[in-house]
N, C-alpha and C positions, 0 to 999 in steps of 0.2 A: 409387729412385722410378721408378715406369712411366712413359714416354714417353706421350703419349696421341698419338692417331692423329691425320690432319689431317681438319678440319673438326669434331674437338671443341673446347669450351670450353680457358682454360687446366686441365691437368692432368686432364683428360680427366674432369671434375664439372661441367661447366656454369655453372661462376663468371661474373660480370657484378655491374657495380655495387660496391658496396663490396667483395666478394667479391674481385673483380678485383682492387681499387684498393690492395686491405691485399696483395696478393702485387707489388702492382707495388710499392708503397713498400719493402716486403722487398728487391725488386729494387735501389732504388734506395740502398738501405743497403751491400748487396753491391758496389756498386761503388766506394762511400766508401770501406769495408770490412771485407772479404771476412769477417772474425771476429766481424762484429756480428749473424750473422742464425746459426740453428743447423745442424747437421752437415749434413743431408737437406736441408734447401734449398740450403745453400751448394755441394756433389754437382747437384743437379739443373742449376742457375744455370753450373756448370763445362760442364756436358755441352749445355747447349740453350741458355745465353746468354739474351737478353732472353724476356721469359711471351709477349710475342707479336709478329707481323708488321703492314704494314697491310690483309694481305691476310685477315689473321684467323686464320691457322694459325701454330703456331709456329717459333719461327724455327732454323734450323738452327744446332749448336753454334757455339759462338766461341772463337776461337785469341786466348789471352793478353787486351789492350785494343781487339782489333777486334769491336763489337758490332752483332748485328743493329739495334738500335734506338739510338738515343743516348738521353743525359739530356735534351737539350730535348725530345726529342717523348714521353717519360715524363711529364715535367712537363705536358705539353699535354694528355695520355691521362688526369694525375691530376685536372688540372683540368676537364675534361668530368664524369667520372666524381663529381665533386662538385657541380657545378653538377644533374646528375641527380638527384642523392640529394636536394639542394633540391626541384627541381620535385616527387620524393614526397613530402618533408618540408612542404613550405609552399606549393608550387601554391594552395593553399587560399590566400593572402594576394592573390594576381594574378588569383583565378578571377572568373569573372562569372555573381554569385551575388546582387548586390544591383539588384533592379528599376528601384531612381529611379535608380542610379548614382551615388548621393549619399557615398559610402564614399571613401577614400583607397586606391588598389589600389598592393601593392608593386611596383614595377618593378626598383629597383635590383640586387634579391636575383638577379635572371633576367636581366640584363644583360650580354651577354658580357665585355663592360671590365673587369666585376668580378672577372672570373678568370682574366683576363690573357688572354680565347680573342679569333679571329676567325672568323668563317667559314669560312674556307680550313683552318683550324687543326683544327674540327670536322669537315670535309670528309675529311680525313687519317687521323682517327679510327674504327677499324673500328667501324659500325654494333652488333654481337654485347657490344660494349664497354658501352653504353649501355642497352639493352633485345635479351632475347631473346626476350620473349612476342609482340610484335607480329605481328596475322595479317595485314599487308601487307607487301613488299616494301620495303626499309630500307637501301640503297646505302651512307650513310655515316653519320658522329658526327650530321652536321647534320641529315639527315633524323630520327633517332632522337630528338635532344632536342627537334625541332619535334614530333615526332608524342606526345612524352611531355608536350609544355605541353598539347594539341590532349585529352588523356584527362584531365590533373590539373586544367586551367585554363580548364575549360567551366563551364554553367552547372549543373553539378554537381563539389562540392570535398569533398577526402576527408581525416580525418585518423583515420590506426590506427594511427601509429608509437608511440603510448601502448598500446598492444595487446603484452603480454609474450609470450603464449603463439605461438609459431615458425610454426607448422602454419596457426594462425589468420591470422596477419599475410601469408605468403607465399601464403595462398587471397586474399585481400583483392588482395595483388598483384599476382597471375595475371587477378584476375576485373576488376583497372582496365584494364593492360598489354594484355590482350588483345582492349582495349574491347566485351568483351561484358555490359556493366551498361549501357551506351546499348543501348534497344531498338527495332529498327525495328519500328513499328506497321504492321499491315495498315489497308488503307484504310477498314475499319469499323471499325477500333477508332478511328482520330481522331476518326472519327464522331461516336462513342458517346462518346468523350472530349467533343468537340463540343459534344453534345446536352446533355450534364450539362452543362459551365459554362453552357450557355442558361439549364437549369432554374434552375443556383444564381444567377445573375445576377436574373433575371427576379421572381423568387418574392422577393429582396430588394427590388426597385424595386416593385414589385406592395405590399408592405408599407409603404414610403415610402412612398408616395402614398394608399395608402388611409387607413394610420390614422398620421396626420400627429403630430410630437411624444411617439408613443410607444416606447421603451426597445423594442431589439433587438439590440444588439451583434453587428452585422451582421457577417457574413465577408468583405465585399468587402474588395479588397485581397490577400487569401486563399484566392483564389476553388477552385484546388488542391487546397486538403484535401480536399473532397470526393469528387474525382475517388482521390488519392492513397488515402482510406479507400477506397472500391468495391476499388481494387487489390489490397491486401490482406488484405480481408473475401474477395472473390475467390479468390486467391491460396491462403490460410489454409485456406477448405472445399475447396478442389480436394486441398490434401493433407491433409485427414482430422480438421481441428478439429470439434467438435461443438458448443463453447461458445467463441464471441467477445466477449468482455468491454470496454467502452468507457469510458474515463474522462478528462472533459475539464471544462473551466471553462467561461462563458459565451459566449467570442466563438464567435460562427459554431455556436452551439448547433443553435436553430430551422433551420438551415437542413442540418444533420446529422440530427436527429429525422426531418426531412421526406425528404430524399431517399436514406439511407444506411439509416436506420432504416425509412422510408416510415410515418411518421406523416400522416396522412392532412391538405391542404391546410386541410378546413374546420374541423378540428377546433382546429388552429393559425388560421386566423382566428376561429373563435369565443372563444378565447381573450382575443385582441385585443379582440375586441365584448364583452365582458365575458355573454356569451347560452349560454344553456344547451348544452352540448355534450355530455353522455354519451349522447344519443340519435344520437351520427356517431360512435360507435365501429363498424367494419365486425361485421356480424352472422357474418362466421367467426370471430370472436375471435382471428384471428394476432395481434393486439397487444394487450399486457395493460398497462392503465394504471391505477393508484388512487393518488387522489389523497388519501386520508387522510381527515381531517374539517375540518380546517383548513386544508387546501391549503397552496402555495407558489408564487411568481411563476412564470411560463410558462415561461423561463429556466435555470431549478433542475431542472425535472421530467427524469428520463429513462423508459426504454420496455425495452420487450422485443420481439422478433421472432420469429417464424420462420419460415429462410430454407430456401431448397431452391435448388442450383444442379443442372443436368442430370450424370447421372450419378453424383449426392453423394446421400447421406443428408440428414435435413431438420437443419439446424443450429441452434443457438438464437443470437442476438447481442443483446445486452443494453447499452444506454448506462445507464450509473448515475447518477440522481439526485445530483445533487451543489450545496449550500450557495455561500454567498459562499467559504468559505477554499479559492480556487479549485485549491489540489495536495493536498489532503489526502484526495481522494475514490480519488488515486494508490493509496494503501495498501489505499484498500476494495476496489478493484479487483481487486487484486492475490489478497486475501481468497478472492475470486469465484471467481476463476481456479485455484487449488491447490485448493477444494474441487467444482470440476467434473471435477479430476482425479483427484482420492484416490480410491479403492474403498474401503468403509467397512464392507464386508459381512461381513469375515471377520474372526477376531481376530488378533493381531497389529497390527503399525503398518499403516495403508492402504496396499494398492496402487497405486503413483504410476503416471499413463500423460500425461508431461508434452506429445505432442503431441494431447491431445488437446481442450484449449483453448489460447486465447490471449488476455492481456490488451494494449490496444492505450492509453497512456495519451498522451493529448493537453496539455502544457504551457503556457502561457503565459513568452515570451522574458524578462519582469521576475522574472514568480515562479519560475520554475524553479532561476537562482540566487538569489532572495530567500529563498524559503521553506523551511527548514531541515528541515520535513517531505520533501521531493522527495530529502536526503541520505539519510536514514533511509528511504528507503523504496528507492532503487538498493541502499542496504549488504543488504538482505534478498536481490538476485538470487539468490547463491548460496550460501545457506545450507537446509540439509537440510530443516527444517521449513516452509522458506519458499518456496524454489528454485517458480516456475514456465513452469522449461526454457524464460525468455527471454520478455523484453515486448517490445513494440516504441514505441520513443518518439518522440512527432514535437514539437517544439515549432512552435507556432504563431506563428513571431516576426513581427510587424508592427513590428517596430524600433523599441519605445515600449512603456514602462511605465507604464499609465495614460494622464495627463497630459505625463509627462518621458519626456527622451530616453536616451538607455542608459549613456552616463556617468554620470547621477545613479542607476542603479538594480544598478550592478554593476563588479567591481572585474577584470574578465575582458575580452577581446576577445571573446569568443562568448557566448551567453546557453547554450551546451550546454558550457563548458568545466569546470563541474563532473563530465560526466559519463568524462574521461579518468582519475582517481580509481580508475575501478572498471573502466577496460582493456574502455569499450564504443565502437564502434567509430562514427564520426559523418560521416554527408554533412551538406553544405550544400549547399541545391537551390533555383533561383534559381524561387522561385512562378509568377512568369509566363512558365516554359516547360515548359508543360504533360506534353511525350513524357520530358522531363527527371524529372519528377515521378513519372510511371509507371514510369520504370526503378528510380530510388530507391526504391520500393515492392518492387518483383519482387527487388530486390538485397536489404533487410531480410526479406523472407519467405523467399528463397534462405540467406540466413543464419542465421536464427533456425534453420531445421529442421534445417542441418548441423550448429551449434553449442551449439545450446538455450542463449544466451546474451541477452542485451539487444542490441538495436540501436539507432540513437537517430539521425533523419530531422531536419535543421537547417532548417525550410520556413520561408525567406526572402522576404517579402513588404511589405504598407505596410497601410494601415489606412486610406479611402476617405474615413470620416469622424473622427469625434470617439471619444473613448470612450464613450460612445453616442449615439443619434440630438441630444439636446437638447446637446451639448457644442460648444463653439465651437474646433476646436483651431487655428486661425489665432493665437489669443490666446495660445498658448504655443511652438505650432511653426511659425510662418508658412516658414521657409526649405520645410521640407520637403513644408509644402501648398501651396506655388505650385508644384512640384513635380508635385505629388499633381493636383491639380485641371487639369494640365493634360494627364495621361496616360490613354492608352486604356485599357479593359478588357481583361483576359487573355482574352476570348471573344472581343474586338474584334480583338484580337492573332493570335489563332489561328486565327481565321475567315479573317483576311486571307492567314496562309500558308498553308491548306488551298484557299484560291481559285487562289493563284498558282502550285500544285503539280498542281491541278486533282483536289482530290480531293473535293472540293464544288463546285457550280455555286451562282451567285447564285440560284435558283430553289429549290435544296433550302436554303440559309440562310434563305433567306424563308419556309420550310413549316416550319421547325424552330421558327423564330422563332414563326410562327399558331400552332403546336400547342401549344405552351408557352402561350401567352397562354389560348388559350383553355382550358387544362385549371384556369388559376388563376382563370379568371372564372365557369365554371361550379361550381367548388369554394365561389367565395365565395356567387354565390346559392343555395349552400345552406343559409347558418347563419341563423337567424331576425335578424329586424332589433331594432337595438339599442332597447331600450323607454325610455323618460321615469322611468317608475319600473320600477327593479329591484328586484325580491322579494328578497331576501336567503335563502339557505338555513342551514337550521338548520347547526352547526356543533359539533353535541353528538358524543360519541364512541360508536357503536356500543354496543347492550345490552351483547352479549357483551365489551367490555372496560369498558364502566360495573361492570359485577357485580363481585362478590366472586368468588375463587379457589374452584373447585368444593370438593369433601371428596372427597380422592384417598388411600387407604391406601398407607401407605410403608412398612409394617410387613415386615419378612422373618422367615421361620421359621427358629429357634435351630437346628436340624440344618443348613439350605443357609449358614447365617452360620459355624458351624463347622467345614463342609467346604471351604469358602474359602479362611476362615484356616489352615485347615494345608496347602494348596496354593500360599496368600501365604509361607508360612515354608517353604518346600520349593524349592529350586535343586541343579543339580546336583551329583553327588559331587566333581566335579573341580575343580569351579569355587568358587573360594577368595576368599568374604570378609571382609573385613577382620573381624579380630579383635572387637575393638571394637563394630562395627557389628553384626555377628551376634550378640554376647549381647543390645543390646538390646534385636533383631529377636526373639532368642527367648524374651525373658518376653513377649512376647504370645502364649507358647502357652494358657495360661492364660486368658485375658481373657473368652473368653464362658464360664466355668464359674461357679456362685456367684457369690461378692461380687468376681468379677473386675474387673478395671478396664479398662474400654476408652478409651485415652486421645484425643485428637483425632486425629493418623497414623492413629491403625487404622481410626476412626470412619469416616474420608474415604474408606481405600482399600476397607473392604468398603462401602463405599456407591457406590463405583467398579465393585467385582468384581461388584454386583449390578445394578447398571445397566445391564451389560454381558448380564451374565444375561439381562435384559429382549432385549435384542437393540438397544440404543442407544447410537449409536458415541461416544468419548471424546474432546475433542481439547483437553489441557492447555498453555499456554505460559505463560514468566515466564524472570525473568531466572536462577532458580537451582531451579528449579520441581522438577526430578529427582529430588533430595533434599531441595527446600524450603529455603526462606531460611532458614530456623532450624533446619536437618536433625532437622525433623518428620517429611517424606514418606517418604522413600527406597525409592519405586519401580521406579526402575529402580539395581540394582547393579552395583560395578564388580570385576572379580577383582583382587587385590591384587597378581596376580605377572604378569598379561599385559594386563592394562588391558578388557581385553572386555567387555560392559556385556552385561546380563540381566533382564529384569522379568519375574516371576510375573505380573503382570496378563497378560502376551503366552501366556502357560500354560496358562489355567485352562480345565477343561477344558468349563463350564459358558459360557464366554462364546459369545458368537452376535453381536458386533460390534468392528470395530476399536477398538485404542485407542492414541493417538497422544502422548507426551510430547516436549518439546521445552525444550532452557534455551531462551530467547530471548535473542540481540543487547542490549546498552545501550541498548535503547531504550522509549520509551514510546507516544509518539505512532504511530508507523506499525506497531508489533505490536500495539496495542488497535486500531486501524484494519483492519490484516488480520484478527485474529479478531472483530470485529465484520461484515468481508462474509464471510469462512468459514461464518457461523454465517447470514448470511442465504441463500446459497444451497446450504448443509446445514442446513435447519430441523430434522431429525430429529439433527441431533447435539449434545448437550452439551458444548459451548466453553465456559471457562474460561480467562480470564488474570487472572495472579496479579502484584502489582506488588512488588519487592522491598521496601520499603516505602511504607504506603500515603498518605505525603504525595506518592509518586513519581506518582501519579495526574493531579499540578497536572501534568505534562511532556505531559498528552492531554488536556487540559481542553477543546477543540475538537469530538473523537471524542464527548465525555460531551455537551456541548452541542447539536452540531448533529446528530447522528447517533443517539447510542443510547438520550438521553431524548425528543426529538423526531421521530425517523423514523420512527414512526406515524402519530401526527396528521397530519406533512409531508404523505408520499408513500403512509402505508399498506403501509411497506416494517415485516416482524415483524422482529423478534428473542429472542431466547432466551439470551442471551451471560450467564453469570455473569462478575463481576468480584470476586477476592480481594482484597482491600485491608487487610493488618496495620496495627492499628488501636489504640492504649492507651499508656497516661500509665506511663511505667517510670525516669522520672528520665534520658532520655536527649537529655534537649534538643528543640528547639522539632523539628530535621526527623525524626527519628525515632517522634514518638508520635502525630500528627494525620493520618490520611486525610481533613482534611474531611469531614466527614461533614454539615455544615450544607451543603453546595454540595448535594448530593444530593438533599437535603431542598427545595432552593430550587427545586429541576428536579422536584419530583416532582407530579403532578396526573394527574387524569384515569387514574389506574391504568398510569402508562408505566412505571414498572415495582417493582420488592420491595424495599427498603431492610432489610437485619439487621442484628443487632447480638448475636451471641448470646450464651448463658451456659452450655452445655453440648455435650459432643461429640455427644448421643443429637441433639439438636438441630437440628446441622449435618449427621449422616445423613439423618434426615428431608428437613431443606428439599433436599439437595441429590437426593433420590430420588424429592420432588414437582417440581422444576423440570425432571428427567427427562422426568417423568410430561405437563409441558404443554405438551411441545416443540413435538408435531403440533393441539395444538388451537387454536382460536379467541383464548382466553385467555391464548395467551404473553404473558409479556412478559420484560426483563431480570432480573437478580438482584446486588443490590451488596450484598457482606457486609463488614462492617466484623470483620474476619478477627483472630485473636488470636496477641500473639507471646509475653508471661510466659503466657497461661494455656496454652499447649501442652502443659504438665507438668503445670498445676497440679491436684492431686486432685481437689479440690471441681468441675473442669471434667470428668470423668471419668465415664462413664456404666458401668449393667452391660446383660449381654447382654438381659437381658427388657426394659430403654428401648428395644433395637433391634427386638426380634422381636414386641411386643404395644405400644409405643408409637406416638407420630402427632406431627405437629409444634405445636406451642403456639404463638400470637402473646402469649400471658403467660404469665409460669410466677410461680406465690405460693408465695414461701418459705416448705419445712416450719417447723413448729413455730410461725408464728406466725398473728396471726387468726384466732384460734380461738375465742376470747370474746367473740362481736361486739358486747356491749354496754361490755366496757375498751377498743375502738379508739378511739384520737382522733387517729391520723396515720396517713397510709398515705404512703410512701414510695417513689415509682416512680423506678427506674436502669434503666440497659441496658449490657451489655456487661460489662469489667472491672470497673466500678463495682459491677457487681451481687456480683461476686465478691468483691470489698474489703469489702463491706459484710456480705457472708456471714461473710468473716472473722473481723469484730469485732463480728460476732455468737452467735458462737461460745464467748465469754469473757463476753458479757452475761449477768445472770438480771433476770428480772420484765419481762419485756419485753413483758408481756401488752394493752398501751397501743400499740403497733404494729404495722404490718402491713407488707410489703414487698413489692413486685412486680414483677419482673424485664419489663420491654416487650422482646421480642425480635422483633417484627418493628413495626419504627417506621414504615411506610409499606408499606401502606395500612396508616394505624392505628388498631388494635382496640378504637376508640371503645364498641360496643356490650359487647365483653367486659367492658370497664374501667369499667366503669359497672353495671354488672350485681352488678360485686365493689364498687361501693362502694357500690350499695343496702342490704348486708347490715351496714351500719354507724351504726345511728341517731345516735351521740354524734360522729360523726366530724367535727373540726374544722380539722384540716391536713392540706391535700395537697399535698405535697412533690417539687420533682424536682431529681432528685440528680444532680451528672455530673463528669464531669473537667476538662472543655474550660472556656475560660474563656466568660461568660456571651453572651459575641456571637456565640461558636461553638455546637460540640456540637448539640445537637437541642433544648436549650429556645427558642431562637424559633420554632420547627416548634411544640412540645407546648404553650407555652402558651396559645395560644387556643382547643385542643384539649380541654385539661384544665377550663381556665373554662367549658366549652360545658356539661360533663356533675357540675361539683360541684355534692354536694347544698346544698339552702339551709343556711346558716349553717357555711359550709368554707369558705376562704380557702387559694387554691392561691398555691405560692411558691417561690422557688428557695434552693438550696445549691452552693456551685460555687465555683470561681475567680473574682473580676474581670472584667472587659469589660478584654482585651488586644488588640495588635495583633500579636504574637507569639503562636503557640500554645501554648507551652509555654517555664517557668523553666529554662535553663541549668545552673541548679546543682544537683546531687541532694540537696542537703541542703537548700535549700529547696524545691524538691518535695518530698518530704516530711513537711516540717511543714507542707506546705497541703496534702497529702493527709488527714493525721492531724487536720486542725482537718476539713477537710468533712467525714471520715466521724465524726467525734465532736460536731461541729453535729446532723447526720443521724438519729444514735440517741440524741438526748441529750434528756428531757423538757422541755415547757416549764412552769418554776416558777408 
């Protein structure tokens, strides 16, 4: 082994710290004995004797038992060197990090008693032992472990020792040790620091006082984030983001719209005044606000901007609109942020340019471990489909959940300790010190761009009042608000050090102070005054989504559907798949010739290749979406001898836009949440996710709720998103056959968005090549298809080429061969979906069936009340109108159809149902009684009445 020179590390690699401390216990085996350590160290250990001196160089060879170093002062050197590796390790437990000081701070851990050290003993200990990043001079052990408390045990605390990756963890290291994450501010920036807590202070007491007892879930307490946001919305355009994404809950909302966003003062007090405000939207339009038809409380709404810092391009920053379920807007965000990045222009999967947005998502301390959405939405960081090269996360902890304190709301020491899970790296930054908060900022934005990783900002602070203005929290937390009520403001706080440092004079506090006042008393006389009677405004939904869906041709020509398909069956010579899978792939050479059969797979994919054709991008997820939960799709192939995956869609030579498949994570909630904001801020692209089965739906029932039947009315925010949902009664028990499909039904109004239910593949080509079609107009809206899992094979679901290339889509389709004698009708029988197929079935083995008529409703909302009426004018004898279904009668779509159906039957027709029971299960367990209650409803169904 090399001697290393003097004035290197031991062994001439720059060991310290553990490093050291595993060669010194090596050492100290060596001397117990010599046979316990291996050949080359035990050689080394001969020739140089102890790793080092106190002088820091190593120590010259040793004759026999005569050593440079004894075992006590080894033991003293291991003891430092441990106590070290604490202050990296749990510095965080001693830091001062909590404002009230209300906290238990560990002492014992940092104790020198505890490790058997003194002073003197530290003193002895070469400095190089302990830290060698430090940029000041470092004499000995003692100065080194003081100046290592003095980095770890300020009012910023660090923990990355849950950080695997080596590279990452020892930059984390360098950038504590060398304390260049404290930033010395130039004297305008405290300024400017300065000024902003005025504004956020002021504009909150300004709101107090004026409009007395009304809900604001103020930020004070928290006064920080806003300065912290500026930093790295800052920070972020200076290196090259274009789109800064925001996503937070209500505390300290209004007061981020207004000064981060720059939502204009009056337009936020007119709000308050309950008085007309879209006449104070600014006449350059930088800020685009709509509020829907329905609006949403003040609190909810988010905004758009656009910012321009000097020497940047104009950037967009966007706060999201976000509901009561205050983490769940996490995943929308997230959405936002990967499709401001994708390029979508070309075909193949998009081009990722991950620095060129960022989503910033803002937490609340309870919900962040509460809400199980917030896990599921970290697990997506780094995943291919989802990966948006690193969010940055700050929770907003005011030390209170709600009402309760953080014992009752979490089973963790930190409200961020979820996020060591997933190896992202975490300050704790004590809120009211301000330069502390800036640097935390510059350290997350310095990391994100190195690492394209998560970061995640622990902003420590208290909460001023209640959970919100009318709440008493003296009645649950008095310790902490006698506290509370007796501490100054963090303006108050930082005004008084920038006085005492002289970097303010009381005269410019004073002018900061007028300016401020005055910019929010002139803002206010401008909203009109509050009136005695308020007019109330209409709250109907715009014509263009009152109407009905234009007449949009989906038809494709049998030549470009057949040059397709033999470019969909076309991979390369070398590339070898699986046996199996390729024959099945290849009887669909055949399918658009004659009486070919196009089965639902094919239907979808050239409804995909032609989409694409159009020039409009594709972006599929699900949990097995690649090849389809029922290896229906098979899109993308894998070669069987090298694993390498392939899609013809990425081929064709006819595409003119991306197209993006992805399996999705186990999850439901935060991947319907990301492609729900994917799809809002790529309106031009066809989103789709697919749930593995469609009871998996109830796991996002939040997303369906508040977001993607609702986010028009709300906010006025479109959407376009289809959702697959496998959907049908197969004797597989209650969670396998139910998408709900009544919940859908229960949300649907005002044309928010297409409920189907289909009964053929020509069908599902159509609708999905109109919901193409309405990406960019007026008229979007969502698309839920109650998706099929036995009919994927099944013939009768199976179309030929002329349904694709001269057909259109039906919201009813009437069974051949019947009603045709309109004078023998006296039952028409409406189903949707499998039903319709079950009943084709056994229809198939009936004769005389000239006595009824069958009608397949395939799109159940908006439903085709005038079609369906139209068809049953042509029946003068007509006496039952029947509706048929699987679900049992509390479910399915009869409580949607029935008063539907009674609206439009002729006189002397009694509408009624066929079905299951009213269950609280959606489906029998056993297949042999499904079964026979399938066989009794469809033989009720076609059965005469005597």
């Amino acid at each position: 082994m090399k001697k290393p020179s003097n004035g290197e590390g031991p062994f001439g690699l720059g060991f310290h710290g553990p490093n050291l401390g595993y060669v010194i216990e090596l050492y100290e085996k060596y001397l117990e004995d010599p046979q316990s350590v291996d050949d080359e160290m035990r050689m080394f250990f001969e020739e140089n004797g102890s790793p080092f001196q106190e002088t820091g160089t190593l120590s010259q060879p040793a004759q026999n038992t005569e050593l440079a170093v004894s075992a006590g002062q080894l033991e003293k050197s291991l003891a430092a060197i441990k106590l070290a590796d604490n202050i990296r390790s749990y510095g965080h437990l001693g830091a001062n990090i909590f404002p009230l000081n209300d906290r238990p701070v560990e002492e014992t851990l940092f104790d020198l008693n505890t490790y058997g050290l003194t002073e003197n003993d530290l003193i002895n200990v070469p400095a190089h032992v302990i830290c060698t990043d430090a940029q000041i001079p470092l004499r000995n052990g003692k100065e080194a472990i003081d100046y290592l408390k003095s980095v770890y045990m300020g009012p910023i605390a660090f923990e990355f020792n849950h950080v695997y990756d080596a590279s990452e963890k020892e930059w984390l290291r360098r950038k504590v040790e060398s304390n260049s994450v404290r930033a010395s501010l130039l004297k305008e920036e405290k300024v400017k620091v300065y000024k902003r807590l005025t504004e956020v202070e002021e504009f909150e007491k300004f709101l107090h006082r004026t409009f007395v007892g009304q809900k604001r879930f103020s930020v004070e307490g928290l006064d920080t984030l806003v300065p912290l946001l500026d930093e790295i919305v800052s920070e972020s355009v200076g290196d090259g983001a274009k789109t800064i994404n925001i996503g937070m809950a209500h505390r300290g909302r209004l007061n981020v719209l207004a000064h981060v966003l720059g939502k204009p003062y009056e337009m936020i007090f007119a709000e308050f005044q309950h008085a007309p405000n879209k006449d104070l939207v600014p006449s350059e339009g930088s800020i685009g606000i709509s509020y829907g038809w329905t609006g949403d409380v003040k609190y909810h709404l988010g905004l758009d901007k656009q910012i321009k810092a000097e020497n940047t391009t104009v950037a967009r920053l966007t706060l999201a609109n976000n509901p009561s379920h205050l983490e769940f807007v996490g995943a929308v965000v997230e959405g936002y942020t990967r499709a401001s990045q994708d390029d979508r222009s070309a075909s193949g999967y998009p081009k990722v340019n991950l620095s060129s947005a960022l989503s910033i998502i803002i937490h609340g301390d309870a919900a962040f471990p509460g809400q199980g959405v917030v896990a599921e939405t970290l697990n997506l960081g780094q995943l291919t489909g989802y990966d948006t090269g690193g969010s940055i996360h700050l929770i907003a902890n005011n030390t209170i959940g709600f009402t309760t304190e953080s014992h009752d709301s979490r089973s963790t020491r930190y409200a961020s300790d979820l996020a060591k899970g997933y190896e992202i790296p975490i300050l704790h930054v004590n809120a009211d010190d301000p330069e502390a908060v800036v640097s935390a900022a510059r350290l997350a934005c310095e990391y994100r761009a190195k690492f394209q990783k998560d970061f995640l900002i622990d902003l420590i602070g208290y909460r001023r009042f209640g959970h919100n203005e009318m709440d008493e929290p003296m009645t649950t937390n008095p310790l902490m608000y006698n506290i509370i009520h007796q501490r100054p403001t963090v303006k108050e706080l930082y005004g008084k050090q920038l006085l005492e440092e002289s970097s303010l004079s009381e005269g410019e506090v004073k002018g900061i102070q007028d300016e401020v006042l005055a910019k929010l008393t002139a803002a206010y006389e401008k909203v009109p005054a509050k009136k005695k009677t308020v007019q109330i405004e209409d709250m109907n939904p715009p014509e263009f989504v009152d109407k009905e869906l234009p007449f949009i041709s989906t038809a494709v020509s049998i030549d470009k559907l057949k040059q397709m398909n033999e470019e969909l069956l076309t991979w390369p010579q070398d590339f070898k798949v699986f046996d199996k899978l390729g024959k099945i792939l290849k009887r669909r050479t055949d399918a658009l010739e004659g009486n070919g059969k196009i089965d639902w797979g094919l239907a979808e994919t050239l409804a995909y290749a032609s989409i694409l054709a159009d020039g409009t991008p594709i972006r599929l997820t699900g949990q097995d979406s690649e090849r389809g939960t029922f290896a229906q799709r098979n899109v993308v192939l894998h070669d069987h001898t090298t694993g390498k995956a392939y899609s013809p869609l990425h081929k064709l030579q006819s595409a003119n836009a991306s197209f993006a498949i992805h399996n999705s994570p186990l999850s439901e909630m935060a991947v319907l949440g990301f492609e729900y904001g994917y799809n809002v801020f790529a309106p031009e692209t066809l989103v789709l996710w697919e749930a593995q089965y469609g009871d998996f739906a109830n796991s996002a029932q939040v997303m369906f709720d508040q977001f993607i039947a609702a986010g028009r009315a709300k906010w006025g925010q479109k959407s376009g998103l289809v959702m697959l949902l496998p959907h049908g009664y197969e004797g597989q028990g209650p969670e396998h056959s139910s998408a709900r499909l009544e919940r859908f039904l229960i949300l649907a109004a005002e044309n928010n968005w297409t409920v189907a239910n289909l009964s053929s593949s020509a069908q599902y080509f159509h609708i999905l090549r109109r919901q193409a079609a309405i990406l960019n107009k007026e008229e979007v809206r969502p698309l839920v298809i109650m998706s099929p899992k036995s009919l994927l094979r099944n013939p009768l679901v199976a179309s030929n080429g002329i349904e694709l290339s001269e057909g259109e889509f039906k919201s009813v389709i009437e069974q051949s061969g019947l009603g045709e004698n309109h004078e023998a009708v006296t039952r028409i029988v409406l189903a949707t979906g499998k039903m319709s197929i079950d009943l084709a079935e056994s229809l198939s083995k009936k004769e005389d069936m000239d006595w009824l008529h069958v009608l397949r409703v395939e799109e159940i909302y908006p439903f085709p009340l005038t079609k369906i009426k139209e068809i049953m004018s042509r029946y003068p004898n007509l006496q039952e109108i029947i509706w048929v279904q699987e679900e049992p009668k509390n479910m399915g779509a009869w409580t949607f159809i029935e008063p539907r159906l009674n609206e439009i039957a002729p006189e002397g027709s009694a509408v009624s149902y066929i079905g299951r029971r009213r269950r609280s299960s959606p489906a029998e367990g056993d297949p042999n009684v499904h079964k026979m209650e399938q066989a009794r409803i469809i033989e009720e169904a076609l059965t005469r009445k005597q």
